[in-house]
N, C-alpha and C positions, 0 to 999 in steps of 0.2 A: 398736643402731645404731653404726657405725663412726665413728670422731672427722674431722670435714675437717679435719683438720691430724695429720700423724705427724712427729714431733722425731725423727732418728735422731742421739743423741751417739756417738761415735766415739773410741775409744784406749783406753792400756792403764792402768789406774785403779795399777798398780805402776812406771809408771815416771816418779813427781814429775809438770811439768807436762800428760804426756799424760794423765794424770787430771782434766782440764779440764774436756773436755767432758761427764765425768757430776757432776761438782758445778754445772755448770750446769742438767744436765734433773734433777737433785734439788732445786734450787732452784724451776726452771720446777715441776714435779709439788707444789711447796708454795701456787703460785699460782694456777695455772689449772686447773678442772673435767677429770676424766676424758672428759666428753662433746666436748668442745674440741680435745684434743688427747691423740695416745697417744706417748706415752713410750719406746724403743728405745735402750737402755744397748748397744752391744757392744763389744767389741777390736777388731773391725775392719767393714767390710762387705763383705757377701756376698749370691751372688746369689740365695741362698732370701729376702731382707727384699724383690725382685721384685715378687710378689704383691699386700705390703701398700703399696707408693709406690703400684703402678696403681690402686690404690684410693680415693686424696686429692684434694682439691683441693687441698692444698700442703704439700710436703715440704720441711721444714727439715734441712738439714744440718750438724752442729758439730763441730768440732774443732780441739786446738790445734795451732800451724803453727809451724815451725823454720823461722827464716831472716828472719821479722818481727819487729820492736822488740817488746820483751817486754810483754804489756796491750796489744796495741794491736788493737782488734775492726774486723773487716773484714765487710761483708755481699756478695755477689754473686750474682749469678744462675749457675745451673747449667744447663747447654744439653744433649740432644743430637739431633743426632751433636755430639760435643763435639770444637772448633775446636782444641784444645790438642794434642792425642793423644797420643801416646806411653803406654807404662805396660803392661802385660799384662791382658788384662781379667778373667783369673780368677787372680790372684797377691795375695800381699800389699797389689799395687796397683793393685786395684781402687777406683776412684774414683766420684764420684757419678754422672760423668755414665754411666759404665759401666751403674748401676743403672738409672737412665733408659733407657736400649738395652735392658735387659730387660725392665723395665715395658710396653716397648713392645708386645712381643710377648703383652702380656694386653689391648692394643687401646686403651690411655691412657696417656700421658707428661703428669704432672700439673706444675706452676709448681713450680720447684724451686730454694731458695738456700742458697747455703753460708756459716755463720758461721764466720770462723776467730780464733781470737784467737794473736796470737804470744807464743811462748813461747820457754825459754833451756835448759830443765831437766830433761834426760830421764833423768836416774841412776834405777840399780836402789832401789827402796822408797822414796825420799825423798816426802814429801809435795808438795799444789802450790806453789811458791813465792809469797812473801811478793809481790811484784809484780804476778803475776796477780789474786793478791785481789780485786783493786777493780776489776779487768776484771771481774770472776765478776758481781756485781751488773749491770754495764752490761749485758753481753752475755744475762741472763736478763732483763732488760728488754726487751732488743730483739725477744728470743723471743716474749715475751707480750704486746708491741705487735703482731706480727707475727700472732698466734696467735687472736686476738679480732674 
């Protein structure tokens, strides 16, 4: 049976804080049941993960954000047609609500939110910074309130 909940973490686990978002869904994957929730590590998103959003009852999306105080966890709803726009929908920036618009076309766009936490630190190899830390726990909190 497929999990009603799919976490897709987002960034590049090599560039310090873009590595965020998979120490949180490794965090999440230490507390919540595989039946609950499935799990999606990537560098970025793309339109094959499609298939599995139309599948959910609710897709979380996480990843950390340049331009927000550094730890600081943001939750939102992801729309589409999404009211922002801009971005190319099959480039580098592809974004969530992107993946939304192709779920669509499997004949379901399921409840969709985006975690972001901000971050300062995107240098080549460094680890996540010392700051985000204690986001990490919040923010995998908020997952597995969310997830349950």
């Amino acid at each position: 049976m497929t999990p009603p909940v799919l976490l897709i973490a987002y960034g590049n686990p090599l560039r310090g804080d873009d590595g965020l978002a998979a120490a949180i869904a490794s965090e999440v994957s230490r507390t919540l049941p595989e039946e609950t929730v499935e799990i999606l590590t990537t560098v970025q998103l793309l339109p094959e993960h499609a298939p599995s959003v139309a599948d959910r009852r609710l897709v979380i999306f996480v990843d950390a954000r340049a331009g927000e105080k550094p730890g600081t966890v943001n939750l939102s709803p992801v729309s589409y047609p999404d009211e922002a726009g801009g971005g190319a929908a099959l480039t580098h920036h592809f974004r969530p609500a992107h993946l939304l618009g192709l779920a669509s076309l499997f004949g379901r766009v399921p409840r969709a939110l985006l975690l972001t936490v901000g971050a300062s630190e995107f240098g080549y190899g460094g680890p996540v910074s010392a700051s985000l830390r204690s986001a990490l726990a919040a923010a995998a909190g908020i997952v597995a309130g969310l997830s349950r």
